[in-house]
VOBA-1610 file (N, C-alpha, C; in pm, whole numbers, padded with zeros to 5 digits, always signed):
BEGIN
Unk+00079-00123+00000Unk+00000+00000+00000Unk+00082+00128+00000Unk+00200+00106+00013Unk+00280+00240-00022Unk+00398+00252-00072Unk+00408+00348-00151Unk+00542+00352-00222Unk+00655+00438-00207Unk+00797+00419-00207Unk+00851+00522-00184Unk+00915+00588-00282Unk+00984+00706-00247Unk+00996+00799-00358Unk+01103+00853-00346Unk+01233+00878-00370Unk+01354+00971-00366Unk+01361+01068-00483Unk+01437+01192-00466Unk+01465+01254-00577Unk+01634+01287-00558Unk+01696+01320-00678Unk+01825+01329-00697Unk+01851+01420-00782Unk+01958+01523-00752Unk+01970+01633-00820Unk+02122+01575-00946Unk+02123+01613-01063Unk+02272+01610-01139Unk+02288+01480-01150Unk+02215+01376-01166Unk+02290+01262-01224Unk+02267+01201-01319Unk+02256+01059-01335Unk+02237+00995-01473Unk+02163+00895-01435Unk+02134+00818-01573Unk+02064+00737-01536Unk+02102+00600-01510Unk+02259+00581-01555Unk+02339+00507-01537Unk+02337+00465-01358Unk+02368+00538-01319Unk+02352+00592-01120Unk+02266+00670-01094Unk+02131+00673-01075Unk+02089+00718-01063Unk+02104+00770-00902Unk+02137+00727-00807Unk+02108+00727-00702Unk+02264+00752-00636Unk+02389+00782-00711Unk+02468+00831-00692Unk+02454+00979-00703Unk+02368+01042-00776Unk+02361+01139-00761Unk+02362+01218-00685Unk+02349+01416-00638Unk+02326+01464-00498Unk+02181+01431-00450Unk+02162+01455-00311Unk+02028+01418-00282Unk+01948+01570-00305Unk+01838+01568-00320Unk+01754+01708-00353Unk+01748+01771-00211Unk+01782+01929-00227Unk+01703+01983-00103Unk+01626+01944-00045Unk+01620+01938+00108Unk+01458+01927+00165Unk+01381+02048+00155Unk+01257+02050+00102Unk+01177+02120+00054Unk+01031+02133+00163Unk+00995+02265+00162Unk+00877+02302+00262Unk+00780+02163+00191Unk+00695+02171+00383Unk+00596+02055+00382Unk+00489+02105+00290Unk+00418+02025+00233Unk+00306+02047+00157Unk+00158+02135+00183Unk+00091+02166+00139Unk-00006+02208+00131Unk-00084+02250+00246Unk-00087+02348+00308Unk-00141+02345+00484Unk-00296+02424+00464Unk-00424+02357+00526Unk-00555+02462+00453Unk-00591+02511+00626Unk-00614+02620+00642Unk-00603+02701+00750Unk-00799+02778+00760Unk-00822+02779+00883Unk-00953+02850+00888Unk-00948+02996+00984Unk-00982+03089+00889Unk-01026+03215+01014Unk-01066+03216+01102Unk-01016+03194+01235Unk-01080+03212+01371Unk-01214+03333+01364Unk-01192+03436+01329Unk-01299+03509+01289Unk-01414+03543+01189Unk-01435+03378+01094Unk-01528+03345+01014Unk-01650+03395+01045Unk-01709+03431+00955Unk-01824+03554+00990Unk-01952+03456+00848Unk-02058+03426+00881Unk-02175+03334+00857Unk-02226+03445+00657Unk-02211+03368+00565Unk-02231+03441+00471Unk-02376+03500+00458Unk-02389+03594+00390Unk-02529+03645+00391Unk-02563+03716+00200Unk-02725+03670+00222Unk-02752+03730+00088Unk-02869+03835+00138Unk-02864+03954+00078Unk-03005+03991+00074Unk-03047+04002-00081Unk-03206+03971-00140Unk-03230+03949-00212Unk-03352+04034-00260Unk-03386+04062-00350Unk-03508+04164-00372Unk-03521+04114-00540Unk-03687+04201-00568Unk-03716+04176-00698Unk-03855+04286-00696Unk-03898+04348-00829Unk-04033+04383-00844Unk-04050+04335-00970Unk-04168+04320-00959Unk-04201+04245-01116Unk-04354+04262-01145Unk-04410+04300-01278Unk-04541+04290-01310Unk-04571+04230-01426Unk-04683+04167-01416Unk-04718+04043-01476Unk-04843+04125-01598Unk-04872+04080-01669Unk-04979+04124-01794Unk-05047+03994-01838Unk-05175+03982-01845Unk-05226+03811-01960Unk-05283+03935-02040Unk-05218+03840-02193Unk-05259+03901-02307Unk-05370+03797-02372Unk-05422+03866-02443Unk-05497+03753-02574Unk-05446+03675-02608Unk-05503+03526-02660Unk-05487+03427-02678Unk-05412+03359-02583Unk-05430+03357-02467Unk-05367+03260-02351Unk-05242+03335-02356Unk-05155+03432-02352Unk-05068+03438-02352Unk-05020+03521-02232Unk-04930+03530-02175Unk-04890+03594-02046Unk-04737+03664-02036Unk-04722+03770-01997Unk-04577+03894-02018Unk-04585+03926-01899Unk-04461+03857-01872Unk-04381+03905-01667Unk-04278+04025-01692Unk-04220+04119-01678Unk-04122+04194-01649Unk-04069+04209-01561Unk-03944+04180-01508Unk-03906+04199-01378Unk-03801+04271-01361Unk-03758+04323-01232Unk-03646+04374-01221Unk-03574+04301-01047Unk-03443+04200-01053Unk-03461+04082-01006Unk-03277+04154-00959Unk-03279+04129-00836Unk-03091+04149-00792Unk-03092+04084-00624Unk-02957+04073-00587Unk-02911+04030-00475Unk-02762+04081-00453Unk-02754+04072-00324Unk-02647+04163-00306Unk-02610+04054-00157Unk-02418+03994-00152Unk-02416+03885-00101Unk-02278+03927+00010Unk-02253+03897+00082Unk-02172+03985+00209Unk-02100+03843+00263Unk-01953+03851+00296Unk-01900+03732+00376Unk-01870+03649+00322Unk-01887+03619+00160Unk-01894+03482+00151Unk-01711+03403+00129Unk-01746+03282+00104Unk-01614+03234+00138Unk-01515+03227-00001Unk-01361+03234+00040Unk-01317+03258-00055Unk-01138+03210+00037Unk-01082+03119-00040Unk-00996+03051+00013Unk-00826+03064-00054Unk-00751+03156-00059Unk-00656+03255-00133Unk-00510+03186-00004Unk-00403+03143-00129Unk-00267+03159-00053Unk-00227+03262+00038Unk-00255+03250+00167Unk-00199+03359+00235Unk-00055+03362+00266Unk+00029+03233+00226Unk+00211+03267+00239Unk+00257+03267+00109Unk+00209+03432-00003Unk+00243+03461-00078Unk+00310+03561-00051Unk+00429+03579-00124Unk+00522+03720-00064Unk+00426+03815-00143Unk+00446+03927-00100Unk+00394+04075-00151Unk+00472+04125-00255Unk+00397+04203-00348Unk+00445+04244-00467Unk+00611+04308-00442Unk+00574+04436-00345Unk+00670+04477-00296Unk+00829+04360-00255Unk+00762+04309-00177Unk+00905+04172-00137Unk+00960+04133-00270Unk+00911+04071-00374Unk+00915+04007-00506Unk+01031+04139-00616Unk+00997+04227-00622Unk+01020+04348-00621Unk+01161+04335-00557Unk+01152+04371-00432Unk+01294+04421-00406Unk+01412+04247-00424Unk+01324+04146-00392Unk+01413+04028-00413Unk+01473+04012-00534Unk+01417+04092-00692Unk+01433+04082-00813Unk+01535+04184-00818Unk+01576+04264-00736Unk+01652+04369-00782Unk+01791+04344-00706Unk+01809+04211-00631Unk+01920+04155-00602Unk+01998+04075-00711Unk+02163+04099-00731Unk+02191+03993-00826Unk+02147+03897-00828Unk+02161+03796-00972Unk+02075+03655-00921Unk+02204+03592-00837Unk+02286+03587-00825Unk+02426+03516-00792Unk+02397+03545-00628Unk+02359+03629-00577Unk+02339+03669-00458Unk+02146+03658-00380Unk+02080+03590-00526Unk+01883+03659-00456Unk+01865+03522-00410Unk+01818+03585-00278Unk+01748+03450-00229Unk+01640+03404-00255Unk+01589+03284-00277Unk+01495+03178-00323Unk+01354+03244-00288Unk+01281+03231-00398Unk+01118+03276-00326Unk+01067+03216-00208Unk+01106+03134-00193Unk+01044+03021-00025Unk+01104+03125+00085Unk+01244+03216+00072Unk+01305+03255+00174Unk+01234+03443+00198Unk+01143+03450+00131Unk+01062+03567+00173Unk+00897+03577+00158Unk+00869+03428+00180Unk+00777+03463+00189Unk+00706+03473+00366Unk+00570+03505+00381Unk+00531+03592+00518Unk+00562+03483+00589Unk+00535+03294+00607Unk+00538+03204+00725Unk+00684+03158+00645Unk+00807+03114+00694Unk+00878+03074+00674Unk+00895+02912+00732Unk+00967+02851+00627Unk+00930+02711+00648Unk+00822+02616+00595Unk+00739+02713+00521Unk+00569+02660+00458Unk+00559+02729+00341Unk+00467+02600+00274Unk+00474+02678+00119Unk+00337+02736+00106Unk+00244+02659+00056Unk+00085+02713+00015Unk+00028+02703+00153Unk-00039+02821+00203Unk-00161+02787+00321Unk-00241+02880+00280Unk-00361+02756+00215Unk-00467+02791+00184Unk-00571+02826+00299Unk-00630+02928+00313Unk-00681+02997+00422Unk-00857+03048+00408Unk-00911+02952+00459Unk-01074+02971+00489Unk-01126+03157+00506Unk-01125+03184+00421Unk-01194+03391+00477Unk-01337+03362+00421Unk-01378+03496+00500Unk-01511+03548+00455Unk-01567+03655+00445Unk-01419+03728+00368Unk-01465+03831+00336Unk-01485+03890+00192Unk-01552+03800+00105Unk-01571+03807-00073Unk-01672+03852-00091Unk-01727+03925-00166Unk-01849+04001-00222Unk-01907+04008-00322Unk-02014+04002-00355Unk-02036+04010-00493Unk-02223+04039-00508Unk-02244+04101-00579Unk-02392+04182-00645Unk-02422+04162-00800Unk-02528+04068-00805Unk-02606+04076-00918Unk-02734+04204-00951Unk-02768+04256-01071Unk-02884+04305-01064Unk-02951+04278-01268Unk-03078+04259-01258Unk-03083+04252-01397Unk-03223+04254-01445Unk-03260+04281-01551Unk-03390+04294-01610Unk-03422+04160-01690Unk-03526+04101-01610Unk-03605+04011-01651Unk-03698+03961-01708Unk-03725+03927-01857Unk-03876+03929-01915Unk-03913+03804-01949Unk-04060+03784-01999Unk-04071+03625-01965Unk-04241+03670-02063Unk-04218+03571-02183Unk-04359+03553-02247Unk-04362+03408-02267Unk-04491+03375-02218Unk-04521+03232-02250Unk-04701+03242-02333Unk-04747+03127-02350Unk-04830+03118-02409Unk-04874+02945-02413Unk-04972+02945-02374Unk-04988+02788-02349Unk-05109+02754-02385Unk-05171+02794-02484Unk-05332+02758-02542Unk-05301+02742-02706Unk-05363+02639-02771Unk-05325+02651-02887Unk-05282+02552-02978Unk-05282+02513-03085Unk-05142+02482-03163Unk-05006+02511-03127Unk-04997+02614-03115Unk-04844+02649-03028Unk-04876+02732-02918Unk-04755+02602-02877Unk-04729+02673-02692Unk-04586+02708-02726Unk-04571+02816-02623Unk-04416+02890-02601Unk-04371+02936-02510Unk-04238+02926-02463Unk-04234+03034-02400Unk-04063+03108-02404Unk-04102+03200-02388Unk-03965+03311-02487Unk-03916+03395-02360Unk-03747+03398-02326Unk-03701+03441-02192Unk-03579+03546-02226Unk-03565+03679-02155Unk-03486+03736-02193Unk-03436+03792-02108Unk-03283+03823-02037Unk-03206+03885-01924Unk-03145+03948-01952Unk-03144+04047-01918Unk-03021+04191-01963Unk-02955+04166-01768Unk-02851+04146-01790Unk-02769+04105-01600Unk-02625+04188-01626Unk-02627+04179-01472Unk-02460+04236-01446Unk-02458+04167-01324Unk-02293+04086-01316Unk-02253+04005-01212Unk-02102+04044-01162Unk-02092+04151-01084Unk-01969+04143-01044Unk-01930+04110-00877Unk-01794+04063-00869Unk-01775+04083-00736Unk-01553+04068-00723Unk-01561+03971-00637Unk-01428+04045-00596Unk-01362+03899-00599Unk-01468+03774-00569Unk-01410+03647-00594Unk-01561+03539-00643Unk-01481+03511-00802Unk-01554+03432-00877Unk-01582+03304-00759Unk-01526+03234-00743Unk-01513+03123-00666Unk-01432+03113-00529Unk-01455+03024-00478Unk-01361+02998-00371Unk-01274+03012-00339Unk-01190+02942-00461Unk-01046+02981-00465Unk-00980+03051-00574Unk-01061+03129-00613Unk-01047+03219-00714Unk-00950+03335-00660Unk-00957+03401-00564Unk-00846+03509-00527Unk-00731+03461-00474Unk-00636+03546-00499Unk-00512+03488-00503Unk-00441+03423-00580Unk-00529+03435-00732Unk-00423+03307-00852Unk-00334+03434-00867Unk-00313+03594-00865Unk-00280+03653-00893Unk-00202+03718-00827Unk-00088+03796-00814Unk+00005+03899-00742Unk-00134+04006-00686Unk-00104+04045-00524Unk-00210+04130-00456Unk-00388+04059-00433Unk-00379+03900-00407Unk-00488+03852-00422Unk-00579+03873-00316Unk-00514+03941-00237Unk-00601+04000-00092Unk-00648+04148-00090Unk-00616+04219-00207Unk-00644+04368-00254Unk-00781+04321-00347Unk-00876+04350-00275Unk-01034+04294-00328Unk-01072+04387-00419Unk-01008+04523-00425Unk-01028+04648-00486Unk-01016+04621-00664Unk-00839+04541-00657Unk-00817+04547-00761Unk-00895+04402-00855Unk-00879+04331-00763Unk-00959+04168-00798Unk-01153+04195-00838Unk-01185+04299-00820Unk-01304+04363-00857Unk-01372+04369-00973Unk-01486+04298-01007Unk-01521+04354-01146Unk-01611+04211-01192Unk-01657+04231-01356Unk-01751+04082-01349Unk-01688+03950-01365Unk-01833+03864-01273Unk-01773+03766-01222Unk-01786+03613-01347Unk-01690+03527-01346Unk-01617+03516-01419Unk-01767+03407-01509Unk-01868+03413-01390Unk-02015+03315-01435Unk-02087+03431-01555Unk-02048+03590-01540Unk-02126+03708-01564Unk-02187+03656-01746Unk-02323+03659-01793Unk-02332+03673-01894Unk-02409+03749-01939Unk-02413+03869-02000Unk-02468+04029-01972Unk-02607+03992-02058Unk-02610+03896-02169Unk-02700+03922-02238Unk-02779+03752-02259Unk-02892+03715-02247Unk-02909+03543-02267Unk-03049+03545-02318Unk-03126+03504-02362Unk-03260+03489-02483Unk-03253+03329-02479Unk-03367+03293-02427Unk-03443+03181-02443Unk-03536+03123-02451Unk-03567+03063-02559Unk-03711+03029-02661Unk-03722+02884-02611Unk-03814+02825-02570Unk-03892+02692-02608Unk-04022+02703-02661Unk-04054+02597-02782Unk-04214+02591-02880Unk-04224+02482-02909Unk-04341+02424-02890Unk-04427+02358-03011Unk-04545+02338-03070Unk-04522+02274-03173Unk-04655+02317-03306Unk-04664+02197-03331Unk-04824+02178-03257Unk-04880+02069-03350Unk-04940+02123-03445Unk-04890+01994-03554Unk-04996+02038-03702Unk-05113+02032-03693Unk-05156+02124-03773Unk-05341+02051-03780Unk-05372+02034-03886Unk-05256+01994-03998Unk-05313+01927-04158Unk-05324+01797-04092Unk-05457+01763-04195Unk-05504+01645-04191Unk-05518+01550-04035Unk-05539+01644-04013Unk-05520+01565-03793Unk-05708+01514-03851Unk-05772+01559-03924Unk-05938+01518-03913Unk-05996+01444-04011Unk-05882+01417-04105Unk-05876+01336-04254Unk-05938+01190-04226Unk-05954+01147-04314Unk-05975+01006-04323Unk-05842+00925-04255Unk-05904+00794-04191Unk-05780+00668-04113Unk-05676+00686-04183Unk-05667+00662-04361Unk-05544+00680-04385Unk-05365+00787-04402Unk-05523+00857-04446Unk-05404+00994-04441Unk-05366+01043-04288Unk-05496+01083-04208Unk-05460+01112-04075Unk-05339+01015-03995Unk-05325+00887-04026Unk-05228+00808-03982Unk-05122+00793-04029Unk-05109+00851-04165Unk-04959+00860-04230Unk-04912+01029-04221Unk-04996+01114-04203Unk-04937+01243-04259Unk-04996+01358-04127Unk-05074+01327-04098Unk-05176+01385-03936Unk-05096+01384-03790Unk-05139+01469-03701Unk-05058+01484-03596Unk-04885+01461-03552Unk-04877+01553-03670Unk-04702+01548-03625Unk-04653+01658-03550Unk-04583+01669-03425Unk-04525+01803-03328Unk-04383+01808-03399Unk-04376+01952-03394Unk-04237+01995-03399Unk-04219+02077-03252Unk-04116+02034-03221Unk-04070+02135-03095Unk-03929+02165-03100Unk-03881+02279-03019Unk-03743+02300-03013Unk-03699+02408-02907Unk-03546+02434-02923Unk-03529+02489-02760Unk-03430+02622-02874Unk-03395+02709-02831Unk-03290+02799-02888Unk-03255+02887-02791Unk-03138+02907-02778Unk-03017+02980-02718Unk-02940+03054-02777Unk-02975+03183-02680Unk-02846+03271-02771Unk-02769+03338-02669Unk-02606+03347-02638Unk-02622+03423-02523Unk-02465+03469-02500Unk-02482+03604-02494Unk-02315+03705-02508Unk-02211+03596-02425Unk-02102+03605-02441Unk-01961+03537-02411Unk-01905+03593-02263Unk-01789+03481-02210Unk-01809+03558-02101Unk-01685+03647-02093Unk-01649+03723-01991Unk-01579+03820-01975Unk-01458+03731-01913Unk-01295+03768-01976Unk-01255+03743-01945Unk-01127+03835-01894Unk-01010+03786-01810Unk-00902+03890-01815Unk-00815+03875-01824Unk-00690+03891-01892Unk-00546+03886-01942Unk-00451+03909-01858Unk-00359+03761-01784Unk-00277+03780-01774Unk-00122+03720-01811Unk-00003+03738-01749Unk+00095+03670-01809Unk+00205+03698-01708Unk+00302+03610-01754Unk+00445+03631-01667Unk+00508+03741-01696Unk+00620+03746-01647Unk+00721+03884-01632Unk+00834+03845-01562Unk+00945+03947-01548Unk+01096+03870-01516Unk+01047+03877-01355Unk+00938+03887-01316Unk+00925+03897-01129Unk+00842+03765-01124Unk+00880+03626-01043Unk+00838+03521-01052Unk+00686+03561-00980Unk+00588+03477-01065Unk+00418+03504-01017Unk+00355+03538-01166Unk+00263+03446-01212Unk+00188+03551-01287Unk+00083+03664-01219Unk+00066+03756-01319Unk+00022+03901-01277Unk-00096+03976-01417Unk-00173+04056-01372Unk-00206+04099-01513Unk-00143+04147-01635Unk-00212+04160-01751Unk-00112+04225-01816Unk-00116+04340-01850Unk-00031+04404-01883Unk-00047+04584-01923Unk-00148+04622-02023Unk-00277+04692-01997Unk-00324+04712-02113Unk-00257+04866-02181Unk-00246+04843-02319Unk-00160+05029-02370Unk-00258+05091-02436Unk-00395+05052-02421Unk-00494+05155-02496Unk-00547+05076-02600Unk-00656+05153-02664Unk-00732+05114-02767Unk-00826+05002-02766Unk-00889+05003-02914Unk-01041+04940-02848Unk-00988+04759-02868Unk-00996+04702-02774Unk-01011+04563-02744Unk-01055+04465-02826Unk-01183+04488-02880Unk-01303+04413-02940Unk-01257+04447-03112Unk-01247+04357-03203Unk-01248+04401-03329Unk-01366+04377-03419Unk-01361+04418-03528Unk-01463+04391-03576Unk-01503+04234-03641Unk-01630+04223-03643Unk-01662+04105-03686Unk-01585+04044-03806Unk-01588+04131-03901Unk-01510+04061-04009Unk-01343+04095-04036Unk-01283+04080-03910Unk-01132+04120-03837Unk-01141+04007-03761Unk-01254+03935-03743Unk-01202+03869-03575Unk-01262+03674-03605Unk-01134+03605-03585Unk-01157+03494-03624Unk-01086+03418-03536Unk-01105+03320-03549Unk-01035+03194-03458Unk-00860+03204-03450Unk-00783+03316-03557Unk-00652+03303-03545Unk-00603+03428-03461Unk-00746+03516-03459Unk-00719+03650-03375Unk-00878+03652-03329Unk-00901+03671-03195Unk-01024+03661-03146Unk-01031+03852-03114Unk-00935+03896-03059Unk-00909+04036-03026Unk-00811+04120-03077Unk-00783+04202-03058Unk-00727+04316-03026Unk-00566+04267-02988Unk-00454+04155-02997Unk-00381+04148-02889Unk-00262+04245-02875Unk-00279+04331-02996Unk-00145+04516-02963Unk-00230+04580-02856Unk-00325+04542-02822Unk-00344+04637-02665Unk-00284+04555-02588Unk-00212+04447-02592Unk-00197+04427-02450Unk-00043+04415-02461Unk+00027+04380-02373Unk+00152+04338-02291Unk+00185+04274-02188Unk+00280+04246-02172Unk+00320+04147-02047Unk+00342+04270-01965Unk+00325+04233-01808Unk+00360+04394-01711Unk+00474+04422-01725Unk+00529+04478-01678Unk+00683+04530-01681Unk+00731+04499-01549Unk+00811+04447-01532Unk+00933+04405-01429Unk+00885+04420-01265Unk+00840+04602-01284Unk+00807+04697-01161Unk+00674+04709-01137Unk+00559+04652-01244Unk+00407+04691-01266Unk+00355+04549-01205Unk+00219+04562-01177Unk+00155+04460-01092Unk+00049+04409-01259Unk+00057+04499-01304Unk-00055+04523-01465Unk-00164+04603-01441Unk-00223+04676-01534Unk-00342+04744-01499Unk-00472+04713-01615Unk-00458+04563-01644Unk-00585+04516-01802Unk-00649+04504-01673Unk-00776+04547-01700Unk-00915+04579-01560Unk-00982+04411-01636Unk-01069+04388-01487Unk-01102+04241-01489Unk-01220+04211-01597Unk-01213+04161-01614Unk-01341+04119-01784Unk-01316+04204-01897Unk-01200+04222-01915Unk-01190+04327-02025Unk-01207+04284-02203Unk-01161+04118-02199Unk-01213+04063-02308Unk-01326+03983-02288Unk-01419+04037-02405Unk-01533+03928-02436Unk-01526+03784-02516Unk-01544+03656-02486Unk-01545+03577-02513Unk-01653+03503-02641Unk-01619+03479-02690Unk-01717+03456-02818Unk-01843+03399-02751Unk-01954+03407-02814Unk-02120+03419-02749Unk-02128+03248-02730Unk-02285+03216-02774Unk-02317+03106-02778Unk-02454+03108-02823Unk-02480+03031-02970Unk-02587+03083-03075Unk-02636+02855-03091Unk-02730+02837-03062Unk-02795+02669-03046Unk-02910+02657-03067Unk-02920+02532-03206Unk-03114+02527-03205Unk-03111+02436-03221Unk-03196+02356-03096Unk-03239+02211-03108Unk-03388+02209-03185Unk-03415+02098-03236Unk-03505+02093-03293Unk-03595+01929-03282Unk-03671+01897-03286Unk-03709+01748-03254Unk-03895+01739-03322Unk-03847+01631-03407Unk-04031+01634-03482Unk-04037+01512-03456Unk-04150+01479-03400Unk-04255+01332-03390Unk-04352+01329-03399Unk-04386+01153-03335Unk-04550+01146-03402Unk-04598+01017-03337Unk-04697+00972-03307Unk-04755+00844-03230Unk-04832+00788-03359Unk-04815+00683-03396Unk-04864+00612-03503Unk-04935+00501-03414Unk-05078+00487-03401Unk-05140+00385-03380Unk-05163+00276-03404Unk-05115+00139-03370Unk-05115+00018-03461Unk-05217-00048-03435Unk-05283-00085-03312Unk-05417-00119-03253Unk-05445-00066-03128Unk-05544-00116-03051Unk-05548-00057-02929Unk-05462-00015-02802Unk-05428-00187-02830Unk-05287-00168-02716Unk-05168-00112-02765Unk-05114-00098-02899Unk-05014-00110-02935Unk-04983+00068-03012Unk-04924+00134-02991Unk-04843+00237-03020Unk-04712+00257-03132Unk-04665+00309-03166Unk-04549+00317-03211Unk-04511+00430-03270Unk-04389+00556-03136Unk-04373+00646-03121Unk-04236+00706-03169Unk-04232+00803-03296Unk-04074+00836-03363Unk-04091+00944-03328Unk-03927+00963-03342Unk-03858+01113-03305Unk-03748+01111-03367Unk-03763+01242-03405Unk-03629+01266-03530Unk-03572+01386-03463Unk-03421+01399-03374Unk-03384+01536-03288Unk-03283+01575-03374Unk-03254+01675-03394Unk-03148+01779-03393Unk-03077+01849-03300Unk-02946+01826-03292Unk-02898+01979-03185Unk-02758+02033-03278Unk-02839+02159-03248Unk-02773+02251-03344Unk-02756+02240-03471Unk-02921+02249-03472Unk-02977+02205-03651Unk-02870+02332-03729Unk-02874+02410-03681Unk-02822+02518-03792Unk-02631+02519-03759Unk-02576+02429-03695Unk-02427+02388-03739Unk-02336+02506-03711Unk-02417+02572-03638Unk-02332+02719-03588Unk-02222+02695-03532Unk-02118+02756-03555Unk-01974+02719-03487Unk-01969+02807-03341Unk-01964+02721-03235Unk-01969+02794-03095Unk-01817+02809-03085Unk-01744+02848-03061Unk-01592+02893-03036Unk-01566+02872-02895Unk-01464+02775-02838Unk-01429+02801-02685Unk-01365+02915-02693Unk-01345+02939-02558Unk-01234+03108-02521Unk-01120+03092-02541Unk-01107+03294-02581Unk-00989+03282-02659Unk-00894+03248-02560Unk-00696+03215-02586Unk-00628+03222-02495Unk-00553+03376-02444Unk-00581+03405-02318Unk-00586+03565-02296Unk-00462+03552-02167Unk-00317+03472-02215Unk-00230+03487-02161Unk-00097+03536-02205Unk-00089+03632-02203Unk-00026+03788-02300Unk+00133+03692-02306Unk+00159+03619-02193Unk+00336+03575-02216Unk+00319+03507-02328Unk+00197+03392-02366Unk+00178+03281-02451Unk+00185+03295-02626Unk+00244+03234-02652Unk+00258+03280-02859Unk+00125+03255-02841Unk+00018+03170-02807Unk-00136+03159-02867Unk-00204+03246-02823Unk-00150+03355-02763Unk-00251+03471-02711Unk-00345+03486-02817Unk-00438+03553-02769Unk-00577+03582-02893Unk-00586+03488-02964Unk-00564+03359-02997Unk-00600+03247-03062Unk-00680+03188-03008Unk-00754+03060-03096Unk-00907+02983-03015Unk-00822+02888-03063Unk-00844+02772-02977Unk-00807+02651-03080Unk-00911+02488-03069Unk-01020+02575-02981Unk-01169+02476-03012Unk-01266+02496-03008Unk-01404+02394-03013Unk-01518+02438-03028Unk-01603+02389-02966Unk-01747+02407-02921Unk-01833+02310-02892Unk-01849+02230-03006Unk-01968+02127-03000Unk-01969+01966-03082Unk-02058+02043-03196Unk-02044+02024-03339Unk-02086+02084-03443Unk-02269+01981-03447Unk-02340+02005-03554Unk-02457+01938-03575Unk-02434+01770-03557Unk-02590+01751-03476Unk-02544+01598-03460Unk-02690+01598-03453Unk-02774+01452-03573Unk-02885+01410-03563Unk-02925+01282-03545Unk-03008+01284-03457Unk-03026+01064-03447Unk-03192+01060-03454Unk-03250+00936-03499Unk-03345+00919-03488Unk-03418+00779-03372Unk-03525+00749-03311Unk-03524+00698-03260Unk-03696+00633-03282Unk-03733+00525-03242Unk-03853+00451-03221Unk-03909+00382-03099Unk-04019+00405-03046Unk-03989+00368-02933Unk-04206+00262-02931Unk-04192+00142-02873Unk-04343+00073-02889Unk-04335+00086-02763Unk-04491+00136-02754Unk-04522+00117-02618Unk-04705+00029-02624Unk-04711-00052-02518Unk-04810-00150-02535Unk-04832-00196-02389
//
């Protein structure tokens, strides 16, 4: 049940074990809790008014936010400070001592540390038409949102130089999707649903239904290395970010002459969500039909689509300014895929 493990610095493989023995190296991973953990809290609000229109149909408008205090957020606290990093870089290397030898607990490497002090506020406009009488039922959803706060996740603060400066770690959160539209329908036919046995059973009561999605990309933020060990943001030098549609493709998603790696002395100043991430455009589609064979006996097809229309969804771009693939995509969600299926029920 257990194995052991040596490491060896400078040798071969001939001797391996003649080699020097490796430094002893700080103990592993230590996860630490705030004695002064404080119980997270949301407060939550909404107004909203509702309308029924003609033909069964019904229009909600809302205006829907929460605002969330304490919550938890779990950040390296034996990271040296920009400043320390800084002045350790400006020692010869022949003479700089090792990052382990300045950072705040000496002797320990990562202590991941239980806080609760992360924040974050949604607020957004909510609309909502459905319709449920009919040949077609629907219902059609639309959010105009803003999601920012100070830590996406748990352990979201702290991937960065100053991860305890909530000020600068500020901005939307990394779930934020400003804009989202969503349709579900279906239509039964009513050709020939009243025809004679034959036709009504070959060509009568067929549903089409389907789902569609459309919905802005998410916000992302740029960073990269620099001669000060840590990645950090990266420098933004101006100008507009976003290019134009027919400028902007899978080999360049953005803008990447606005950006830079920080400089030596800079922490970076590209503000958080500053690139948009390509959207997300999906239409499922699915037509069937119950074919009657006798009383007991049924026999029920379905023909689905997803992403009848083969739209190319783009994963996010890469927005790490040190990396040659900066502003490049190099995948996608799953292109059109259709199956059909039969199913007896008796």
């Amino acid at each position: 049940p257990y194995s052991y493990q040596a490491q060896f610095q400078n040798g071969n493989l001939a001797n391996p074990s003649g080699a020097t023995a490796s430094a002893l190296g700080p103990q592993g991973t230590i996860h630490g809790l705030d004695p002064n953990l404080k119980v997270p809290v949301t407060y939550t609000y909404n107004f909203g008014i509702q309308r029924e229109l003609p033909k069964g149909t019904l229009l909600s408008v809302d205006y829907a936010g929460h605002v969330s205090r304490h919550l938890f957020h779990s950040p390296n606290i034996n990271e040296p400070t920009f400043a320390a990093l800084i002045a350790n870089q400006a020692i010869p290397s022949a003479r700089r001592p090792v990052t382990n030898s300045i950072v705040p607990y000496l002797g320990y490497s990562t202590i991941d540390e239980f806080l609760s002090d992360a924040n974050d506020n949604y607020n957004a406009l909510q609309t909502y038409l459905t319709k449920r009488k009919g040949n077609t039922v629907m219902t059609v959803s639309y959010t105009w949102s803003k999601a920012l706060t100070d830590a996406s996740s748990y352990n979201s603060a702290g991937d960065i130089v100053e991860g305890f400066n909530r000020r600068f770690n500020y901005g939307p959160a990394s779930y934020d999707r400003r804009h989202i539209f969503v349709a579900t329908y279906t239509y039964r036919l009513p050709i020939l649903r009243d025809q004679g046995a034959i036709l009504r059973t070959a060509f009568g009561g067929w549903e089409v239904s389907g789902v569609t999605r459309l919905q802005s990309g998410a916000l992302l933020t740029p960073t990269g290395a620099s001669s000060v060990p840590g990645d950090r943001r990266s420098e933004y030098l101006g100008g507009a970010v976003a290019l134009p549609s027919d400028r902007r493709g899978p080999d360049r998603w953005f803008n990447t002459a606005a950006f830079s790696n920080a400089p030596s002395t800079g922490i970076g100043n590209a503000g958080v969500g500053i690139i948009q991430a390509p959207g997300w455009e999906n239409w499922d589609l699915s037509l069937r039909k119950v074919f009657k064979i006798r009383e007991r006996f049924a026999m029920r097809f379905t023909a689905d689509s997803f992403n009848i229309m083969n739209h190319v969804n783009f994963d996010a771009p890469n927005v790490t300014s040190s990396s040659t693939a900066f502003g490049t995509i190099t995948g996608a969600q799953p292109a059109r895929n259709i199956q059909f299926g039969l199913r007896l029920t008796f």
